[in-house]
ZATORMI-886840 format. One record per residue (C-alpha): residue number from 1; residue in one letter; chain; z, y, x. Coordinates in steps of 0.2 Angstrom, whole numbers. Layout:
R   num   residuo   cadena       w       v       u
R   NUM         a        A       Z       Y       X
...
***
This chain:
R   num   residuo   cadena       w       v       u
R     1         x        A     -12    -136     162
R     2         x        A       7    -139     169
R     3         x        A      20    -139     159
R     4         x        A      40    -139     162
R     5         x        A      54    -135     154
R     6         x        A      69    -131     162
R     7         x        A      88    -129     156
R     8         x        A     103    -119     159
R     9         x        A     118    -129     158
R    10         x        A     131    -113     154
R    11         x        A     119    -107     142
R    12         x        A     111    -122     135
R    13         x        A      95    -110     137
R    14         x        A      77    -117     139
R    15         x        A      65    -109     151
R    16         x        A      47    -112     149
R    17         x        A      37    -114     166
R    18         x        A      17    -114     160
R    19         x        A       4    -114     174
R    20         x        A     -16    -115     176
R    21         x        A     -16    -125     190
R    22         x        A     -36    -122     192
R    23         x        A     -32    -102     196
R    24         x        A     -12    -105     201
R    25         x        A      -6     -94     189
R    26         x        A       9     -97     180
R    27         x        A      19     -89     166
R    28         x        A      38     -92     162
R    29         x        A      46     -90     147
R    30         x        A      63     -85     143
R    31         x        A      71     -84     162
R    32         x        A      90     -83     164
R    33         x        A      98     -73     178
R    34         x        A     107     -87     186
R    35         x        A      93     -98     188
R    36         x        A      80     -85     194
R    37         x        A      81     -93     211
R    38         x        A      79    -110     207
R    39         x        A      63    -106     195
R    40         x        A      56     -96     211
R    41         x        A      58    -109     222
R    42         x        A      48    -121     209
R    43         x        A      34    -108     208
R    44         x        A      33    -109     228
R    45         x        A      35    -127     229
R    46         x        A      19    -127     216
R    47         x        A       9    -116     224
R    48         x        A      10    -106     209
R    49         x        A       7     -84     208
R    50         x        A      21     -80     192
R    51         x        A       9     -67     181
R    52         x        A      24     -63     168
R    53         x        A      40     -67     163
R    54         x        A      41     -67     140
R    55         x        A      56     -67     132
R    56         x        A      54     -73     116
R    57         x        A      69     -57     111
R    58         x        A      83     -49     116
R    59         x        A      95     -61     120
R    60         x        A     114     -60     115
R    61         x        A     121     -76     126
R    62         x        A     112     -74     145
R    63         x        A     105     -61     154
R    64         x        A      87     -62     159
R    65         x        A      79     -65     175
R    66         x        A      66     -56     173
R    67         x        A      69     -40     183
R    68         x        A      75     -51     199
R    69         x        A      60     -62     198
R    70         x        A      49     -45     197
R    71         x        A      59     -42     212
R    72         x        A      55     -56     220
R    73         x        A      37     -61     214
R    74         x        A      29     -47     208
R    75         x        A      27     -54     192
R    76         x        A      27     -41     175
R    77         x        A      41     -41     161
R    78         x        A      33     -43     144
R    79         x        A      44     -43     129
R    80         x        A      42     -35     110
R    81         x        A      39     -19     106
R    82         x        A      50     -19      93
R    83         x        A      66     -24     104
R    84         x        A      71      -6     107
R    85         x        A      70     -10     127
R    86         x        A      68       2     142
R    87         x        A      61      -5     158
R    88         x        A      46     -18     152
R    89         x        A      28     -20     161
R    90         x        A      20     -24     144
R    91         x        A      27     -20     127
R    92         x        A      20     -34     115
R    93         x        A      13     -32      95
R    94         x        A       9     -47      84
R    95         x        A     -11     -53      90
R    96         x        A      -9     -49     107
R    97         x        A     -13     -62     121
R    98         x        A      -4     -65     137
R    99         x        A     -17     -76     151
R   100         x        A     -15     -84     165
R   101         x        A     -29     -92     172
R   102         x        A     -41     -99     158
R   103         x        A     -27    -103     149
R   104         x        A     -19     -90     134
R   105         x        A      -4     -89     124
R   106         x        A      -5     -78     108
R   107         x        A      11     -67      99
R   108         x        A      16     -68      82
R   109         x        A      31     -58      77
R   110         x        A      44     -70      70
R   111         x        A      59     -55      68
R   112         x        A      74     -61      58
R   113         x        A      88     -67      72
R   114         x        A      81     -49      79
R   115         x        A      71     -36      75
R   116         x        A      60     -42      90
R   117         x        A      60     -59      90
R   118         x        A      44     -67      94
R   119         x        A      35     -84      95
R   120         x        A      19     -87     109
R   121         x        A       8    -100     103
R   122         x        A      -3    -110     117
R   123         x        A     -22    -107     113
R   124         x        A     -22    -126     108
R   125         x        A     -10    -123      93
R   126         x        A      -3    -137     102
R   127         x        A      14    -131     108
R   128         x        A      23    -116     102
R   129         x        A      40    -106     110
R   130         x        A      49    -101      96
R   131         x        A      64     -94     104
R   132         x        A      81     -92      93
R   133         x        A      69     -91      79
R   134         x        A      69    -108      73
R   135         x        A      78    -123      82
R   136         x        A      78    -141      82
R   137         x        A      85    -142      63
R   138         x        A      93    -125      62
R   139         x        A      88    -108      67
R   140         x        A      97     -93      75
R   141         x        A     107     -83      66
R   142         x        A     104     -67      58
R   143         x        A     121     -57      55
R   144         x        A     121     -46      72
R   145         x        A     107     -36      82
R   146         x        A      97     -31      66
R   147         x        A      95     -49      59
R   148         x        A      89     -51      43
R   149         x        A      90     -70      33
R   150         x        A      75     -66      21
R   151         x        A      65     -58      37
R   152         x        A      69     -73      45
R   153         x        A      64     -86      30
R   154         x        A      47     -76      29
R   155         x        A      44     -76      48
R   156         x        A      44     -97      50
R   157         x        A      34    -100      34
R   158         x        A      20     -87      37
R   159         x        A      20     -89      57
R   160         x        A      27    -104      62
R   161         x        A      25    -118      48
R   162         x        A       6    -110      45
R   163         x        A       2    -120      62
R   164         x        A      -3    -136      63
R   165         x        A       8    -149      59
R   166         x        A       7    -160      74
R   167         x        A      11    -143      85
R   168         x        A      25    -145      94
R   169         x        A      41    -133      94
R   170         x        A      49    -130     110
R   171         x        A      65    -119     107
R   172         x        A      75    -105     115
R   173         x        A      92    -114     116
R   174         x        A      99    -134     110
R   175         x        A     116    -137     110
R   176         x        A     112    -158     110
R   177         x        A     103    -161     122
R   178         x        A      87    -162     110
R   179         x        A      70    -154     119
R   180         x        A      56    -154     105
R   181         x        A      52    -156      88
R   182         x        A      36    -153      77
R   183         x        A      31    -141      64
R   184         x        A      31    -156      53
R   185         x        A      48    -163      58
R   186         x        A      55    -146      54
R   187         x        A      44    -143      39
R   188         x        A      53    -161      31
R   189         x        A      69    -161      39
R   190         x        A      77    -144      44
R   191         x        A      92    -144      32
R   192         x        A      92    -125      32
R   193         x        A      73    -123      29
R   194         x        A      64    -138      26
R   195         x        A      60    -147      10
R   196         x        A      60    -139      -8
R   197         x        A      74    -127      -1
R   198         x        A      70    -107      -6
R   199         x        A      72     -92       2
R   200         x        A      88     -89      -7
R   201         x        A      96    -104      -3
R   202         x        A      91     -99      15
R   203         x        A      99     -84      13
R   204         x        A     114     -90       5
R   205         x        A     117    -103      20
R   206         x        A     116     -90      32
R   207         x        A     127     -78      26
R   208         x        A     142     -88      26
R   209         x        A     139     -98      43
R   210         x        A     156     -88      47
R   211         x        A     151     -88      67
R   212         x        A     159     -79      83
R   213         x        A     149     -69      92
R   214         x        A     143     -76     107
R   215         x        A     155     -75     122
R   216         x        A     142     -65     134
R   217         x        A     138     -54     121
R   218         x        A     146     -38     128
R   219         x        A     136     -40     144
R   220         x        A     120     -49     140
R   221         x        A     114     -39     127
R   222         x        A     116     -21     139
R   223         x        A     108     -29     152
R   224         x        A      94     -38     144
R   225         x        A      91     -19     134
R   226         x        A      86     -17     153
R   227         x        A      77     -31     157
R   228         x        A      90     -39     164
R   229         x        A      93     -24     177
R   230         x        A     110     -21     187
R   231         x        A     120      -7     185
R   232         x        A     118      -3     201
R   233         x        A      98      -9     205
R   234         x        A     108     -22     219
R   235         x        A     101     -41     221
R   236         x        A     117     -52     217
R   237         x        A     123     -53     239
R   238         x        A     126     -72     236
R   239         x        A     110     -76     248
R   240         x        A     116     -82     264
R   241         x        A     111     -71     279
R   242         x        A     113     -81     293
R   243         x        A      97     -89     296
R   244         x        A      78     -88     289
R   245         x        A      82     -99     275
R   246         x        A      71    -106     262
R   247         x        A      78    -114     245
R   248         x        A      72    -129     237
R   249         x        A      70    -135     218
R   250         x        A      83    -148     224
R   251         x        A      94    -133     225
R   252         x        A      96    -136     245
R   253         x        A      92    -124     259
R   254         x        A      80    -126     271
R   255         x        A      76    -121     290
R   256         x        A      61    -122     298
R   257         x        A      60    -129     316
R   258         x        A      55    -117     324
R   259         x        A      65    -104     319
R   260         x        A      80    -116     320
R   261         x        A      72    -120     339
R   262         x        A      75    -100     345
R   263         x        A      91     -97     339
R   264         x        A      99    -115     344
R   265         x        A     117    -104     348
R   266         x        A     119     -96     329
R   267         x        A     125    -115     321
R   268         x        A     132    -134     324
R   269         x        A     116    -144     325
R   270         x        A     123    -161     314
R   271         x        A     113    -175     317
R   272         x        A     116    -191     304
R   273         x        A     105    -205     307
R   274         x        A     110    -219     317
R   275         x        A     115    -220     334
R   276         x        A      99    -231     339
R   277         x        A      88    -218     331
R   278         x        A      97    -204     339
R   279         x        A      95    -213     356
R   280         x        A      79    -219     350
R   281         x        A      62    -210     353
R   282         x        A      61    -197     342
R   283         x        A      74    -190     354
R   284         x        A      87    -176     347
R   285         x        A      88    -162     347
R   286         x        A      98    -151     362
R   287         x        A     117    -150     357
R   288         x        A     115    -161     342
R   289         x        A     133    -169     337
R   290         x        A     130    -186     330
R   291         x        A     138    -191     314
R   292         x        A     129    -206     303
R   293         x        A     129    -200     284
R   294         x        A     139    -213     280
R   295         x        A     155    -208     289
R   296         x        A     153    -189     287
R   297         x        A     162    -186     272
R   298         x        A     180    -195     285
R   299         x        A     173    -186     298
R   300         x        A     166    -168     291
R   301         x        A     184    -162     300
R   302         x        A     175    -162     317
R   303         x        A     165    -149     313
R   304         x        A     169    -130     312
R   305         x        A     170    -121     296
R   306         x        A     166    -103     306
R   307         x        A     150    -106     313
R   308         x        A     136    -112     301
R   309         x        A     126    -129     302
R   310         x        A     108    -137     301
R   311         x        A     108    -156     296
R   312         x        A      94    -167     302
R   313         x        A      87    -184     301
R   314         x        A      72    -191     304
R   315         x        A      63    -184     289
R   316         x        A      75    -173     281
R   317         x        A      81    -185     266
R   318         x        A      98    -190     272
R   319         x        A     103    -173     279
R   320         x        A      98    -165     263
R   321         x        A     113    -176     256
R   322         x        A     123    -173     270
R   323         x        A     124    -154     266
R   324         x        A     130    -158     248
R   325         x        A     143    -171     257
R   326         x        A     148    -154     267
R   327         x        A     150    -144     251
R   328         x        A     160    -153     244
R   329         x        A     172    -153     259
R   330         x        A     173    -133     260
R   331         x        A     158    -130     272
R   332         x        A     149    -116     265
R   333         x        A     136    -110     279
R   334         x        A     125    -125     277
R   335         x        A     106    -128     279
R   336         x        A      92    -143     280
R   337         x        A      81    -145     293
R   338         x        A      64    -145     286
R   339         x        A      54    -160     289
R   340         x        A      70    -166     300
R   341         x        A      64    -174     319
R   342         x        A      48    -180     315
R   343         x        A      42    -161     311
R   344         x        A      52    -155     324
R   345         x        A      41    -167     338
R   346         x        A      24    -163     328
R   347         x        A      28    -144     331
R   348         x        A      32    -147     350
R   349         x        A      49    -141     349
R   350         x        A      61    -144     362
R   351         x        A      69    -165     363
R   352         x        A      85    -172     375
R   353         x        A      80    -190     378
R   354         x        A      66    -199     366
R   355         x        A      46    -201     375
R   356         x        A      30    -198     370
***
């Protein structure tokens, strides 16, 4: 089985990627809006088909990228049935089972941050999501979206501290910087739960945690009683349009040669090896402008902000840096050439100088 887990850095939320890599089905767990193009590019770089997106409950702090990644891979929205949400592929009970591949992950309803929270357990008893339910030595809070401390208390000592203890816990959010724990850790050491500590003295910590609500409230929790849908049904128009571009898990763009070989007049073709590699026999390709990476960032002034341009090298590696060198200069219409010159000669494109 693959595993990864992924981070939003504005949410300090975790998304769970979890793949049979036997039948190249994947699930993902807890997607965020923002990020729903990076985790795509991840699933295409690994070959992987995205069966569902689960979100472990209605969240209060990010919306969802369930509904673009629907949009964009077909994959179903599954969530709890019990989240009072319109616009899910599959509603979830406690029992069921979500599959991908030979691989399972099993619901139990852990409610008491919501009324639908839920926690998927790997078939293993090995790893389990538990969302905002319980954290790495806390848990969510429970005074806002029909949260309830005693629900809450009940849901991790019956669901989640039933498992076995060397399972490990994989959460919704951490604010630290910490990625797992164990149901044993958090049986001994959660300071709100673990120990000899009751259910009243749970409940009496959480009701005068004294919290803010989360920032994103008044948009997130709208749009993710939609599945993360927009108002007005409209991808985000942040994509560039320019070219047939591709992006990466690196997070850069990507051209293909041949494409890139058709429409030679739409951008600058920026070429940063070395001058005896650009005269040398891999050739260039026609029009390139030749600036070695290591001057560009003193020499990006040469080039033209209104007209878009593909780096190349002889692989693709230092180009790929030099459309972050660009960024950060102010060029925004910027893309890689995939596979840079040496895929460019294997697919018989066009060359000025170089030899067989």
């Amino acid at each position: 089985m693959l595993f990864r887990q992924l981070f939003d850095t504005q949410s300090s939320t975790y998304t769970y990627l979890l793949a049979d890599t036997e039948a190249g089905e994947a699930v993902l767990i807890d997607p965020v809006y923002e990020q729903a193009r990076r985790d795509q590019a991840l699933l295409n770089e690994l070959g992987l088909e995205l069966l569902y997106t689960l979100e472990t409950h209605v969240h209060a702090d990010h919306v969802t990228g369930a509904w673009l990644l629907r949009g964009g891979t077909g994959s179903k929205i599954c969530l709890s049935g019990d989240g009072g949400t319109e616009g899910a592929d599959r509603l979830l009970s406690h029992g069921d089972r979500i599959e991908f591949g030979a691989r399972y992950l099993s619901v139990r309803a852990t409610p008491g941050h919501t009324a639908g929270c839920i926690t998927y357990v790997l078939d293993t008893e090995e790893m389990a999501f538990t969302g905002d339910c319980l954290l790495i030595r806390g848990c969510g809070r429970t005074d806002f979206q029909g949260g309830d401390a005693g629900e809450m208390y009940q849901s991790i000592h019956t669901q989640i501290f039933t498992l076995p203890a060397h399972c490990l816990l994989y959460p919704g959010h951490d604010y630290r910087g910490l990625t797992t724990t164990s149901v044993e850790e958090e049986k001994a050491f959660n300071p709100r739960l673990g120990g000899q500590l009751s259910q009243s003295d749970f409940v009496g910590f959480m009701d005068n945690l004294g919290l803010d609500h989360p920032k994103k409230m008044a948009v997130a929790v709208p749009a993710n009683m939609k599945c993360g849908r927009p108002e007005d049904d409209n991808i985000p128009a942040d994509e560039p349009t320019w070219a047939a571009l591709t992006y990466t898990f690196a997070g850069i763009w990507e051209v293909q040669p041949h494409w890139l070989e058709e429409n030679l007049d739409v951008a600058q073709i920026l070429d940063v090896r070395e001058e005896d590699e650009f005269d040398g026999p891999l050739g260039r390709i026609p029009g390139a402008k030749l600036i070695p990476l290591g001057i560009l960032a003193e020499r990006a002034e040469e080039l033209h902000k209104d007209k878009p341009i593909v780096a190349v090298c002889r692989a693709g590696g230092r180009s790929a840096q030099a459309t972050v060198i660009l960024r950060r200069s102010g060029f925004t219409d910027i893309a890689n050439l995939a596979g840079g010159m040496l895929l460019w000669r294997a697919q018989h494109c066009a060359v000025e100088g170089g030899r067989d």
